[in-house]
HTML snippet that shows the backbone in 3Dmol.js (N, CA, C, O; Angstrom):
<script src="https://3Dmol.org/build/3Dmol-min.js"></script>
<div id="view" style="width:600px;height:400px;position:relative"></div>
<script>
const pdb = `
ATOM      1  N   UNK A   1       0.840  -1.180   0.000  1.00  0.00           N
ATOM      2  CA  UNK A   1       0.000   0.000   0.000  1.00  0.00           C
ATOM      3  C   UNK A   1       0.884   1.241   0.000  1.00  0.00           C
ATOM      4  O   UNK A   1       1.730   1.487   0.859  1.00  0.00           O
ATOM      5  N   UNK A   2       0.621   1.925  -0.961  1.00  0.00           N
ATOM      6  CA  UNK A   2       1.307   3.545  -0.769  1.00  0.00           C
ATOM      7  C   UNK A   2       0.969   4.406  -0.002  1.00  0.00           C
ATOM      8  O   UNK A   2      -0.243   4.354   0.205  1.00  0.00           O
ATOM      9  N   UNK A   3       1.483   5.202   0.537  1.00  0.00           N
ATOM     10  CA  UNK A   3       1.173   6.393   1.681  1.00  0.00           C
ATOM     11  C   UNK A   3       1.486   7.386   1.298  1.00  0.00           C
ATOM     12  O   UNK A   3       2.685   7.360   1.025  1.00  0.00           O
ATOM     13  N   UNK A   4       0.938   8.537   1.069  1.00  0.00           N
ATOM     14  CA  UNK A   4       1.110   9.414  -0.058  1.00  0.00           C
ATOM     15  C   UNK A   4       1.259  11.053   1.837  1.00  0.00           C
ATOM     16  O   UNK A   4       0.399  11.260   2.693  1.00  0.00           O
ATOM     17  N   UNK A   5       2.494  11.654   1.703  1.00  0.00           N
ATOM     18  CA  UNK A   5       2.557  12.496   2.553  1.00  0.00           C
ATOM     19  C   UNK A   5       2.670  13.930   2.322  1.00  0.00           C
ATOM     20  O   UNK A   5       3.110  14.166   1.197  1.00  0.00           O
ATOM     21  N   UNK A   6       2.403  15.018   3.056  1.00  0.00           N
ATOM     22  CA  UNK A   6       2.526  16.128   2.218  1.00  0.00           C
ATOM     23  C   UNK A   6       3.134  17.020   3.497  1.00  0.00           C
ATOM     24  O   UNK A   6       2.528  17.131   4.563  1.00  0.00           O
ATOM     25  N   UNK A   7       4.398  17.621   3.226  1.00  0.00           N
ATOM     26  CA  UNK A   7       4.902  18.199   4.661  1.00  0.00           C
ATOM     27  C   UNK A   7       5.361  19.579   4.323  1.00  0.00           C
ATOM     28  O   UNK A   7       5.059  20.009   3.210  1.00  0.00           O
ATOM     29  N   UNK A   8       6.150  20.437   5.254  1.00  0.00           N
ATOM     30  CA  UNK A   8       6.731  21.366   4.771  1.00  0.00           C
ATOM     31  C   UNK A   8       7.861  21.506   5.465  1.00  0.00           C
ATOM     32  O   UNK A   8       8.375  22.620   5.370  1.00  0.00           O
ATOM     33  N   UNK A   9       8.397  20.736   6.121  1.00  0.00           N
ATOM     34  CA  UNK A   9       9.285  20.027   7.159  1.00  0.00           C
ATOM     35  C   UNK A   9      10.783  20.151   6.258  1.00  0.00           C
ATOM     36  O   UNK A   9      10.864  19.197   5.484  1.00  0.00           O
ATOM     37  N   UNK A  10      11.684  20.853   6.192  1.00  0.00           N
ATOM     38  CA  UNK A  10      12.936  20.619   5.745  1.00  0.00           C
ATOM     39  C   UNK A  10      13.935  19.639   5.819  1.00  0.00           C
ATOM     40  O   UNK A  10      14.770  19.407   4.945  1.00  0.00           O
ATOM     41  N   UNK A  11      13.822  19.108   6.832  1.00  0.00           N
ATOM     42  CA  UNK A  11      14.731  18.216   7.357  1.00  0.00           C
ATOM     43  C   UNK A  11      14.025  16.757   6.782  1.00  0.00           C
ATOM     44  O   UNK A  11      14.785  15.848   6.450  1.00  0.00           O
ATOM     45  N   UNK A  12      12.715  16.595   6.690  1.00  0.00           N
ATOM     46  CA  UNK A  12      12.239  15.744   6.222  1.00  0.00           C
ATOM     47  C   UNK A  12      12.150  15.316   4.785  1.00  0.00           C
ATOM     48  O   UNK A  12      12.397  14.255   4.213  1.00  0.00           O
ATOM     49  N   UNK A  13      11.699  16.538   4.376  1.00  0.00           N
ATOM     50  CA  UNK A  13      12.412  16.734   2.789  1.00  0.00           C
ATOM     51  C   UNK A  13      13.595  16.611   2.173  1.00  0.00           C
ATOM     52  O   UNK A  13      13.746  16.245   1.007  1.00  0.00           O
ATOM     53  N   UNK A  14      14.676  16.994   3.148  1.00  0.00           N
ATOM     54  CA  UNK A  14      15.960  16.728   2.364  1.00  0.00           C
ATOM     55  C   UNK A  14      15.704  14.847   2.568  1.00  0.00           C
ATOM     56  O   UNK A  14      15.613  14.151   1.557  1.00  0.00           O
ATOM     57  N   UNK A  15      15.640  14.402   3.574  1.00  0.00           N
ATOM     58  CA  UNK A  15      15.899  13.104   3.876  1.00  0.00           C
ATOM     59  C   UNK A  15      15.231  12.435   2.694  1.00  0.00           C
ATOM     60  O   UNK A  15      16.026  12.414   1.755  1.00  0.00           O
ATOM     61  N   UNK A  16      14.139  11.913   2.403  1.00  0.00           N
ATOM     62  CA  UNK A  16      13.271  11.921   1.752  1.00  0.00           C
ATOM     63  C   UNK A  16      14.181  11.870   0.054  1.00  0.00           C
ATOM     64  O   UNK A  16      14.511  10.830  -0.518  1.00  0.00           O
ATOM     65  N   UNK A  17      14.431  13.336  -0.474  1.00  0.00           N
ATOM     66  CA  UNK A  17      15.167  13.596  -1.695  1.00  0.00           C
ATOM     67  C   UNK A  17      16.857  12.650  -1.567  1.00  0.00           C
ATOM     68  O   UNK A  17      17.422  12.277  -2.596  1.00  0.00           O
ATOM     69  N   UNK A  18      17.344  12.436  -0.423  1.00  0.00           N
ATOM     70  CA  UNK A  18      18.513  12.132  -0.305  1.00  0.00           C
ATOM     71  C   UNK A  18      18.607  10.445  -0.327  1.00  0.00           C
ATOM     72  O   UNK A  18      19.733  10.038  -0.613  1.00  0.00           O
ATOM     73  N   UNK A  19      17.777   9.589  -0.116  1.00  0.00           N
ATOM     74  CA  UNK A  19      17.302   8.529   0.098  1.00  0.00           C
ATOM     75  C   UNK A  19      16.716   8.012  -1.698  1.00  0.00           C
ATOM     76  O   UNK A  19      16.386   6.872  -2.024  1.00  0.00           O
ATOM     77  N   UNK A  20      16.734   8.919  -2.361  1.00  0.00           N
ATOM     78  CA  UNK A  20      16.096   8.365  -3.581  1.00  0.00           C
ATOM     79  C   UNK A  20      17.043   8.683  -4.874  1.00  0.00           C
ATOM     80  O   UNK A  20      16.704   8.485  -6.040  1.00  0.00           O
ATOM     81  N   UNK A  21      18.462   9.286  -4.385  1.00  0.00           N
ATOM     82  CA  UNK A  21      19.677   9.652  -5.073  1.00  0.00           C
ATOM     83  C   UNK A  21      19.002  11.024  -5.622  1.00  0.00           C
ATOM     84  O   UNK A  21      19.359  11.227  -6.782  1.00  0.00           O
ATOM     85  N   UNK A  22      18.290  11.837  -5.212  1.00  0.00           N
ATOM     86  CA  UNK A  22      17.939  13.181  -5.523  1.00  0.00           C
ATOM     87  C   UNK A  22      18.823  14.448  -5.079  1.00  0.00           C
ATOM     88  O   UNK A  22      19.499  14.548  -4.055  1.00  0.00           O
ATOM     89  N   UNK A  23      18.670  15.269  -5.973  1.00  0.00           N
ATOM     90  CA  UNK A  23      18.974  16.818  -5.824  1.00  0.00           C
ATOM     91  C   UNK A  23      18.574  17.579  -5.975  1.00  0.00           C
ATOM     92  O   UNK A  23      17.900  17.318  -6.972  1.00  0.00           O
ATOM     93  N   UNK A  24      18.280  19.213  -5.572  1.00  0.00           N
ATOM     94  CA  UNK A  24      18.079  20.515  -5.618  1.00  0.00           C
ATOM     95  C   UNK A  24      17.960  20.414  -7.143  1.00  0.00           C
ATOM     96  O   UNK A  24      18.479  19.557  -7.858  1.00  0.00           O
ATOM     97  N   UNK A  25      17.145  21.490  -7.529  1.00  0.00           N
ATOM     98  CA  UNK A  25      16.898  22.010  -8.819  1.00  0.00           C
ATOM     99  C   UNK A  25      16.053  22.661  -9.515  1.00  0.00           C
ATOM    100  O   UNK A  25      14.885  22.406  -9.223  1.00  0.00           O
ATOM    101  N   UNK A  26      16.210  23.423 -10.345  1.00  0.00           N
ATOM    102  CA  UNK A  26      15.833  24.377 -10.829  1.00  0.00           C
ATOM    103  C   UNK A  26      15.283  24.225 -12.446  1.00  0.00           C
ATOM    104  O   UNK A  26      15.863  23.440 -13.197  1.00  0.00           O
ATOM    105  N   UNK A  27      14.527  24.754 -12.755  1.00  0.00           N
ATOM    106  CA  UNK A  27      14.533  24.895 -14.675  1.00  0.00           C
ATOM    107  C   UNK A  27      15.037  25.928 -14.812  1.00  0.00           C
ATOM    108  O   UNK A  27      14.616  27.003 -14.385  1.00  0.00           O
ATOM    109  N   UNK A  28      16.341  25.664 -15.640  1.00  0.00           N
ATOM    110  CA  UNK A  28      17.570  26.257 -16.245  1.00  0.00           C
ATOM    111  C   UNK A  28      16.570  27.672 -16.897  1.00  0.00           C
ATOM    112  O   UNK A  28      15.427  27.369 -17.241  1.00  0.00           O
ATOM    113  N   UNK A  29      16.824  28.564 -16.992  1.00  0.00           N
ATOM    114  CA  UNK A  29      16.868  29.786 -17.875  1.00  0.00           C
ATOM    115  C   UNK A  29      15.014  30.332 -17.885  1.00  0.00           C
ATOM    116  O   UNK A  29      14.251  30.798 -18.731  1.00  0.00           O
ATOM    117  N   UNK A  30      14.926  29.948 -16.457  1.00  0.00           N
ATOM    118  CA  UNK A  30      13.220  29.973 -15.945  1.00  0.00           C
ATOM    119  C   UNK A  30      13.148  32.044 -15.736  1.00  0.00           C
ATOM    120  O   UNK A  30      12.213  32.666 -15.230  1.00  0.00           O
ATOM    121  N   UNK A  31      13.957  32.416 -16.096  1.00  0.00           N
ATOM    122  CA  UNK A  31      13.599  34.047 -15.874  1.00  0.00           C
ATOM    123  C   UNK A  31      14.084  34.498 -14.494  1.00  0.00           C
ATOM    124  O   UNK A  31      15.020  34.102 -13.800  1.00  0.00           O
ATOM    125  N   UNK A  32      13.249  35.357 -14.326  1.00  0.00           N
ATOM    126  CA  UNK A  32      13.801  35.972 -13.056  1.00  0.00           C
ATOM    127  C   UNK A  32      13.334  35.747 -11.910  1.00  0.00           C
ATOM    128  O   UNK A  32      12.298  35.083 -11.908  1.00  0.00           O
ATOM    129  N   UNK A  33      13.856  36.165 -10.626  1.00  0.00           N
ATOM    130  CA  UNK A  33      14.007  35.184  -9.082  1.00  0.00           C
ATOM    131  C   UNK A  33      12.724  35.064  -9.231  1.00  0.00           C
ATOM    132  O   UNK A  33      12.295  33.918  -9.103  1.00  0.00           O
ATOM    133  N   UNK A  34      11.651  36.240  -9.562  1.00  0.00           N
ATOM    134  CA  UNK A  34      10.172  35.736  -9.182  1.00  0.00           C
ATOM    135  C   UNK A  34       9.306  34.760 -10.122  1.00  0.00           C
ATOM    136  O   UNK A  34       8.129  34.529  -9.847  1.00  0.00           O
ATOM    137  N   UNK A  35       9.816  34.306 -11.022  1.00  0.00           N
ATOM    138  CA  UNK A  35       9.524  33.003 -11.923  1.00  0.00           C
ATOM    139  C   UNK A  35      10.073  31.748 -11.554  1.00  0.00           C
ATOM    140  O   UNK A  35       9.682  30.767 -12.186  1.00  0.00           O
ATOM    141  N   UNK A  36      10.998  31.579 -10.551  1.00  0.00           N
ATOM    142  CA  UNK A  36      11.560  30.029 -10.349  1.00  0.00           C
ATOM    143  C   UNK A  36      11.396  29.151 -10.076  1.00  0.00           C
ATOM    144  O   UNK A  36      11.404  28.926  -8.866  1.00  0.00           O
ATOM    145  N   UNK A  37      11.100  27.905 -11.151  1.00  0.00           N
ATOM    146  CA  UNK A  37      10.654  26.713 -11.421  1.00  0.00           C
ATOM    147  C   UNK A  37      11.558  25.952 -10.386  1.00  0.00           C
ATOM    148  O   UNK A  37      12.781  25.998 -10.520  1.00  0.00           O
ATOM    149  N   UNK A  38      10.937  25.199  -9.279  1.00  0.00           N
ATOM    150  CA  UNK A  38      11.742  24.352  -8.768  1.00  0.00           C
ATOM    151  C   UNK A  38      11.630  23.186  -9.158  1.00  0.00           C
ATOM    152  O   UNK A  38      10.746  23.160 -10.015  1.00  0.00           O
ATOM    153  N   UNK A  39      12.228  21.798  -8.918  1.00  0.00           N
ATOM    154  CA  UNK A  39      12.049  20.553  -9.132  1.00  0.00           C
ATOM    155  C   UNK A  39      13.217  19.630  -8.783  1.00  0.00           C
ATOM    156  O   UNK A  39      14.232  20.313  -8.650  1.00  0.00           O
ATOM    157  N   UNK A  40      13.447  18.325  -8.585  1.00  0.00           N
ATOM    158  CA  UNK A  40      14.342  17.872  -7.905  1.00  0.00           C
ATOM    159  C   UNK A  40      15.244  17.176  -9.300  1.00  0.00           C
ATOM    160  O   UNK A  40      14.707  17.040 -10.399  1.00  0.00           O
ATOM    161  N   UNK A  41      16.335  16.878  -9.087  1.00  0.00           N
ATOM    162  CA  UNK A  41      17.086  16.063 -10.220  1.00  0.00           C
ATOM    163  C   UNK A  41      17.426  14.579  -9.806  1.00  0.00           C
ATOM    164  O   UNK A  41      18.362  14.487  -9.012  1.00  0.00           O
ATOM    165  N   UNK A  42      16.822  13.386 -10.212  1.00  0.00           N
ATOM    166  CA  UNK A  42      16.998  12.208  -9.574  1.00  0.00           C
ATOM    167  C   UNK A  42      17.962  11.594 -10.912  1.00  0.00           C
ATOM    168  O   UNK A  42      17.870  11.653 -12.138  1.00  0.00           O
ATOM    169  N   UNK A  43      19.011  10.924  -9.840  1.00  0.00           N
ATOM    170  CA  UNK A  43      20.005  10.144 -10.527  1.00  0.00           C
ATOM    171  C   UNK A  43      18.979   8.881 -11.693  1.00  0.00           C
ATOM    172  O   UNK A  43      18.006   8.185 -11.405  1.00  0.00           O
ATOM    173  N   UNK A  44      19.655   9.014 -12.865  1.00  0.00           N
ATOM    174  CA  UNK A  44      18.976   8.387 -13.876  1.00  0.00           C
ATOM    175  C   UNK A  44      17.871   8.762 -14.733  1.00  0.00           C
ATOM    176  O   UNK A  44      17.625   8.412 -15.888  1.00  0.00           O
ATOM    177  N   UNK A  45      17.001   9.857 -13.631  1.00  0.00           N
ATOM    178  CA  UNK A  45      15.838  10.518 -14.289  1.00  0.00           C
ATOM    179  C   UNK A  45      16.191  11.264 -15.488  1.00  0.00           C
ATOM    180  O   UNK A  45      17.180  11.929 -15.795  1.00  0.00           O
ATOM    181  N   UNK A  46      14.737  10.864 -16.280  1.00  0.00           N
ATOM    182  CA  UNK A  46      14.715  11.930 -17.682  1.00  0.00           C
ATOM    183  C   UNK A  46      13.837  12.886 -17.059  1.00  0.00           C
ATOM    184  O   UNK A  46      12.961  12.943 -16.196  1.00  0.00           O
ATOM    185  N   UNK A  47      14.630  13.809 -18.103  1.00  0.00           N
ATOM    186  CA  UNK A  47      13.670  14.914 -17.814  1.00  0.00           C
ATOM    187  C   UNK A  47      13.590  15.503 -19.584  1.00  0.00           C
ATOM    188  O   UNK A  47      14.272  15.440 -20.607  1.00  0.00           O
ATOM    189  N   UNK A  48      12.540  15.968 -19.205  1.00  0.00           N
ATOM    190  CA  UNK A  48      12.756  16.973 -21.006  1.00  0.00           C
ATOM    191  C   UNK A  48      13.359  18.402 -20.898  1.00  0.00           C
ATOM    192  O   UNK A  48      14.074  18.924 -21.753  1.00  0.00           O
ATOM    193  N   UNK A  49      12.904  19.046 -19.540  1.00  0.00           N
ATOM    194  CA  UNK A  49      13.858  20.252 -19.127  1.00  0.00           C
ATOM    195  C   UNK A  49      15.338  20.105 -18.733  1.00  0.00           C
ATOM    196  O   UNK A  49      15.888  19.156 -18.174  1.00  0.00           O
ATOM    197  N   UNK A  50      16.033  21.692 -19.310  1.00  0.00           N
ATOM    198  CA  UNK A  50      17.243  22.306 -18.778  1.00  0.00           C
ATOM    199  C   UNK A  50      17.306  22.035 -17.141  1.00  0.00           C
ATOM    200  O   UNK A  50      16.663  22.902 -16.548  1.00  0.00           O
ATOM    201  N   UNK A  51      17.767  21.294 -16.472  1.00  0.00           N
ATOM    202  CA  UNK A  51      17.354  21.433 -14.712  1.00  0.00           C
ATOM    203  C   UNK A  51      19.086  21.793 -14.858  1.00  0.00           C
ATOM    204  O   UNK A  51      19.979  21.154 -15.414  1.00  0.00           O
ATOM    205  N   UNK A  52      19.113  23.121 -14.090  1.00  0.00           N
ATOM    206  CA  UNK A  52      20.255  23.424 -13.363  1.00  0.00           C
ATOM    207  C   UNK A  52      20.003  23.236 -11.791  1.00  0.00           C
ATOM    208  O   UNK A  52      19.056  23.843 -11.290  1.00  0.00           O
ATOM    209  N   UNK A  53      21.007  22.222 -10.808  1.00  0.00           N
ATOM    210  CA  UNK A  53      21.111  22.092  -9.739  1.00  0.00           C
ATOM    211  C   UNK A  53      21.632  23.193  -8.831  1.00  0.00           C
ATOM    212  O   UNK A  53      22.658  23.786  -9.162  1.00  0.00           O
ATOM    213  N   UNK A  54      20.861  23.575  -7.471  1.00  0.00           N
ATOM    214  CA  UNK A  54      20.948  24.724  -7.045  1.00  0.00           C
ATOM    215  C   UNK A  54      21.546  24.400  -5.162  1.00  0.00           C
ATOM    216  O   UNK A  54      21.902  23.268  -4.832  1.00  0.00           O
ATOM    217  N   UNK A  55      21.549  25.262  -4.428  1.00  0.00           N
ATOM    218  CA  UNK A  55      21.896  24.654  -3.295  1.00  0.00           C
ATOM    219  C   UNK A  55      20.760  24.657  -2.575  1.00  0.00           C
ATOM    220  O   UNK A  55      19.714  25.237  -2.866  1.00  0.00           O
ATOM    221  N   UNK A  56      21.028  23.879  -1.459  1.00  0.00           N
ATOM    222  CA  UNK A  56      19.302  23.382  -0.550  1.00  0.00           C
ATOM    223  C   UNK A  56      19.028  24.975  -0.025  1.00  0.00           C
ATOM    224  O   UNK A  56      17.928  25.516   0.091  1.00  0.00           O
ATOM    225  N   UNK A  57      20.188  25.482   0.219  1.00  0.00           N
ATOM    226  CA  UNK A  57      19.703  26.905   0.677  1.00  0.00           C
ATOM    227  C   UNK A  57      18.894  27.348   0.148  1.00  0.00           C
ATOM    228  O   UNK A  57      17.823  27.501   0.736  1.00  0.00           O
ATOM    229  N   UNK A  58      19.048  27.744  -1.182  1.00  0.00           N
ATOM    230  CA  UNK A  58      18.563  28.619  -2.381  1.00  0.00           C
ATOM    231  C   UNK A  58      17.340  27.917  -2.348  1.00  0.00           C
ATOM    232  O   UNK A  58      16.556  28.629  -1.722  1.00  0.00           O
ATOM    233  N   UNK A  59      16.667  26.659  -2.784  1.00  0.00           N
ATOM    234  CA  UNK A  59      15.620  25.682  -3.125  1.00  0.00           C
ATOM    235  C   UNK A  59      15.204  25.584  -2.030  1.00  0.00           C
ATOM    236  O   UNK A  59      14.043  25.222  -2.222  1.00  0.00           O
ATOM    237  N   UNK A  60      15.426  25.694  -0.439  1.00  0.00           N
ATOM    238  CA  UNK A  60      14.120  26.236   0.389  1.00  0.00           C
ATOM    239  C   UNK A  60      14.122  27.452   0.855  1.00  0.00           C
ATOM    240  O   UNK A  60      13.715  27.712   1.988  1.00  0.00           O
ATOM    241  N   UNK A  61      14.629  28.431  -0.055  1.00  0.00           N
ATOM    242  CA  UNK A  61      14.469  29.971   0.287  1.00  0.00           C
ATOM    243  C   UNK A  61      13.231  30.319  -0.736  1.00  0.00           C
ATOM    244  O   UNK A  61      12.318  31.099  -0.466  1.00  0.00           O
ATOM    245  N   UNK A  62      13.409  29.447  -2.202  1.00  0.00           N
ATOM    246  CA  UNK A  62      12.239  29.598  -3.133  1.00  0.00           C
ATOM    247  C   UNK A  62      10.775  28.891  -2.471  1.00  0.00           C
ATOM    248  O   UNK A  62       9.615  29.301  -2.516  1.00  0.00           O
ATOM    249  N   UNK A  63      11.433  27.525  -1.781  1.00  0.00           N
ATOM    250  CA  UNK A  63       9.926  26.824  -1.759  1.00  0.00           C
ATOM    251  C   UNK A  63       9.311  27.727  -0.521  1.00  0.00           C
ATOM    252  O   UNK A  63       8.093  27.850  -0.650  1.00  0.00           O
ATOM    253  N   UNK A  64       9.826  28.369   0.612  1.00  0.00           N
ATOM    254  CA  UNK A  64       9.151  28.673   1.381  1.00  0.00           C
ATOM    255  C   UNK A  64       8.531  30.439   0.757  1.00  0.00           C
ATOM    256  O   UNK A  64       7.413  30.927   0.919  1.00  0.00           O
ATOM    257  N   UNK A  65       9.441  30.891   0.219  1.00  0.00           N
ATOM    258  CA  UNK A  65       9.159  32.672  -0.459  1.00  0.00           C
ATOM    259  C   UNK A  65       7.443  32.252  -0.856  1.00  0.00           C
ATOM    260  O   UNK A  65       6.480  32.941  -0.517  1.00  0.00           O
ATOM    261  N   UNK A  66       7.352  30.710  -1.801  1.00  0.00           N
ATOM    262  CA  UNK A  66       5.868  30.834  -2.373  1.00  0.00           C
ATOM    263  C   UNK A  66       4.974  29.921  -1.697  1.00  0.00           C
ATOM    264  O   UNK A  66       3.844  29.642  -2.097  1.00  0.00           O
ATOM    265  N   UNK A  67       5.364  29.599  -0.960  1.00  0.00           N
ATOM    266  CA  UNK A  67       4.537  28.989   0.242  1.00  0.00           C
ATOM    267  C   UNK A  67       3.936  27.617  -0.202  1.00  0.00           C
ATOM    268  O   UNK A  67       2.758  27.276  -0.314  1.00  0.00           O
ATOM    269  N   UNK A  68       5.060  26.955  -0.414  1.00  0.00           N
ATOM    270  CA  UNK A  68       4.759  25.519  -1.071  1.00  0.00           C
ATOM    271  C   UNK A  68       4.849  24.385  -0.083  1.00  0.00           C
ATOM    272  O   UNK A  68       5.590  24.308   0.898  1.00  0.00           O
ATOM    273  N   UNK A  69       4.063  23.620  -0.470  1.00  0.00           N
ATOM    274  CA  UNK A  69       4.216  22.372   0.622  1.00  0.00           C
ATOM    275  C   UNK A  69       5.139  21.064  -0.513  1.00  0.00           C
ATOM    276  O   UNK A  69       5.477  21.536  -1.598  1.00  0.00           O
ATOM    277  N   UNK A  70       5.394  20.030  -0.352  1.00  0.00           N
ATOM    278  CA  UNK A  70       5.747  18.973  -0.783  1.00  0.00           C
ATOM    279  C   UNK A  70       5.291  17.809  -0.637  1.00  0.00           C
ATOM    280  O   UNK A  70       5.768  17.274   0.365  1.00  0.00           O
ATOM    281  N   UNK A  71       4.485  17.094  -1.266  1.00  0.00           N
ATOM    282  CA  UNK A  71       3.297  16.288  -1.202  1.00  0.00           C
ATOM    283  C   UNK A  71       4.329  14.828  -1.676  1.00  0.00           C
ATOM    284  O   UNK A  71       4.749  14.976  -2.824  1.00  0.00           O
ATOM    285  N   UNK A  72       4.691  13.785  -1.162  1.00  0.00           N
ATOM    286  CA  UNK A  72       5.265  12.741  -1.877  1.00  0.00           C
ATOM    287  C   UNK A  72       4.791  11.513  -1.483  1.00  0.00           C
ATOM    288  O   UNK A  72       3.940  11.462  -0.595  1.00  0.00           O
ATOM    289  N   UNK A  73       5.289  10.323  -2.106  1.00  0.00           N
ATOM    290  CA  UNK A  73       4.691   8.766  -1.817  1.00  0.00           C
ATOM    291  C   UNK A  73       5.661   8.043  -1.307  1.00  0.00           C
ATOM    292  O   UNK A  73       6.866   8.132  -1.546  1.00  0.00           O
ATOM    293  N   UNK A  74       5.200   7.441  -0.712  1.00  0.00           N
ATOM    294  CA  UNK A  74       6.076   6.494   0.243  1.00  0.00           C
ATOM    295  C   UNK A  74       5.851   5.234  -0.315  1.00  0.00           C
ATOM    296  O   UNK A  74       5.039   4.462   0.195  1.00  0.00           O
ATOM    297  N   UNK A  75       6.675   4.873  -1.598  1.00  0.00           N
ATOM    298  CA  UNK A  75       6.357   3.418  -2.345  1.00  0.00           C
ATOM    299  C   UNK A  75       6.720   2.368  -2.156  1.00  0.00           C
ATOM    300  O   UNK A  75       7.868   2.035  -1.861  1.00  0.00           O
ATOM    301  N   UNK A  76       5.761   1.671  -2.305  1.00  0.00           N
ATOM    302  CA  UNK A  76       6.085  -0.084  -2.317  1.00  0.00           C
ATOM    303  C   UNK A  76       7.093  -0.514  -3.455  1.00  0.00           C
ATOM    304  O   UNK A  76       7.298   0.150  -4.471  1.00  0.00           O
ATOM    305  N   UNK A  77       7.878  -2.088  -3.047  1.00  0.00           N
ATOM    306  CA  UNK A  77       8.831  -1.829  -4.059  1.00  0.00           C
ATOM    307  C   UNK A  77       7.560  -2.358  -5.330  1.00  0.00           C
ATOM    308  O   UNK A  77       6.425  -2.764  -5.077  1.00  0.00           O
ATOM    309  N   UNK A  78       8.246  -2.177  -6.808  1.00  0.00           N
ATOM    310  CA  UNK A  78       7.487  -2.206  -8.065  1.00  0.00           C
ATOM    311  C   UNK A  78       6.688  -0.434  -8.358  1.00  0.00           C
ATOM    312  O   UNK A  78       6.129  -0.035  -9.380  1.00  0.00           O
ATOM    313  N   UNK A  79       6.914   0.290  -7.079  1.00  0.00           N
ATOM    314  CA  UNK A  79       6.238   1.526  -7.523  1.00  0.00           C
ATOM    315  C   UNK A  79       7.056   2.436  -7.976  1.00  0.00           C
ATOM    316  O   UNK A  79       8.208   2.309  -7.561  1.00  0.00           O
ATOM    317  N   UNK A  80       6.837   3.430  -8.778  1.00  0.00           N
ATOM    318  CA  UNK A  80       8.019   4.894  -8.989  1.00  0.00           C
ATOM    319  C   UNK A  80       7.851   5.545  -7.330  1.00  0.00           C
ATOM    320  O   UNK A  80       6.993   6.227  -6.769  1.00  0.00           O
ATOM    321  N   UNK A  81       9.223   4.897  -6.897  1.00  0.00           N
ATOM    322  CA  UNK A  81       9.785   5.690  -5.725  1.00  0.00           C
ATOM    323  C   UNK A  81       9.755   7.265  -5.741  1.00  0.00           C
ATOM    324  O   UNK A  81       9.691   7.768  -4.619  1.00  0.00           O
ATOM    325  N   UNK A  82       9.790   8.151  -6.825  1.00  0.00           N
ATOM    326  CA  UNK A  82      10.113   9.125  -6.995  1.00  0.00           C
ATOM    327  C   UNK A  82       9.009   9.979  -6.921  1.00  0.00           C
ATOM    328  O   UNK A  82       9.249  10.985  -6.254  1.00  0.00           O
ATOM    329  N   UNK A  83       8.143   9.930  -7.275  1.00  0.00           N
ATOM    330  CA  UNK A  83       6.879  10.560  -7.076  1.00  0.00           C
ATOM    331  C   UNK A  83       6.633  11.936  -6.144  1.00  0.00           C
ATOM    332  O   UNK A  83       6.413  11.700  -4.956  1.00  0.00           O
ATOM    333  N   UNK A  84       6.641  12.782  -6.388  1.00  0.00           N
ATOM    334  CA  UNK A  84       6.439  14.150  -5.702  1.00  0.00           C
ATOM    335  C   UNK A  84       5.780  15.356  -6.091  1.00  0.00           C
ATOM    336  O   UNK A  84       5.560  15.646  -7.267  1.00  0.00           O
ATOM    337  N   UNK A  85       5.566  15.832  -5.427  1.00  0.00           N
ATOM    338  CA  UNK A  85       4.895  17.072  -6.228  1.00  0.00           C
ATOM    339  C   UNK A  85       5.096  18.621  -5.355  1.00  0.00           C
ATOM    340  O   UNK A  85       5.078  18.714  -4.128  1.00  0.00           O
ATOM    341  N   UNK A  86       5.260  19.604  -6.180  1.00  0.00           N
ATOM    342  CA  UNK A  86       5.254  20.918  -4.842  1.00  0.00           C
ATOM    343  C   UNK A  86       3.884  21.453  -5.338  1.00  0.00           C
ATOM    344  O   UNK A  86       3.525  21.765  -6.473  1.00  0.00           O
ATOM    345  N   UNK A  87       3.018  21.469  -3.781  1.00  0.00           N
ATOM    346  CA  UNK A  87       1.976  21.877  -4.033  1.00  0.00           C
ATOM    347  C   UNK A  87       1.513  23.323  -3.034  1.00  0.00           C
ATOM    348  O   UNK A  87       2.061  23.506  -1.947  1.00  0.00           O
ATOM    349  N   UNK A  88       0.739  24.019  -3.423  1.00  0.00           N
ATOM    350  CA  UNK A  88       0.256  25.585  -2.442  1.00  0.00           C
ATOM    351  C   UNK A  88      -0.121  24.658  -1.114  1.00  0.00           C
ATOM    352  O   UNK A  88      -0.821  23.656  -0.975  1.00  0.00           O
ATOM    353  N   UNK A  89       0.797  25.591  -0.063  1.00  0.00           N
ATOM    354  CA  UNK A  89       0.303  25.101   1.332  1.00  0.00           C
ATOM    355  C   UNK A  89      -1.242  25.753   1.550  1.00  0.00           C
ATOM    356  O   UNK A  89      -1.870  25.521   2.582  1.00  0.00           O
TER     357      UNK A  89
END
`;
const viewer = $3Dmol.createViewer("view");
viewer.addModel(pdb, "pdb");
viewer.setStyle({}, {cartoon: {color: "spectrum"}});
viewer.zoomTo();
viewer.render();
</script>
């Protein structure tokens, strides 16, 4: 069974991203500070976007500026471990 969690907890979040070979990140050439696309970069993942990797500083100075929560799944094995989403707290 999946358990689908949604926090705003930093420490939980990094753990979480760090546990699934993830990193900080950004969409590359997203405009200016008040346009910034966040998103994580997981080892192996495709992506179709530019993701430039940013520091955790920077990526929870954005997620908290727009008041985002982080909604993710806690998967069984056979599921996409990766699963997340930043959603409006």
């Amino acid at each position: 069974m999946t358990d689908t969690r949604t926090t705003t907890d930093h420490t939980e979040i990094r753990r979480w991203v760090d546990r699934h070979d993830g990193a900080p990140a950004r969409v590359g050439n997203a405009g200016s500070p008040e346009t910034v696309v966040l998103r994580l970069d997981f080892a192996g993942g495709a992506s179709e976007e530019a993701l430039e990797r940013i520091s955790w500083d920077d990526w929870f100075s954005a997620f908290d500026r727009f008041a985002l929560a982080f909604r993710y799944r806690d998967a069984d094995a056979g599921e996409d471990g990766t699963f997340f989403e930043l959603v409006p707290r």
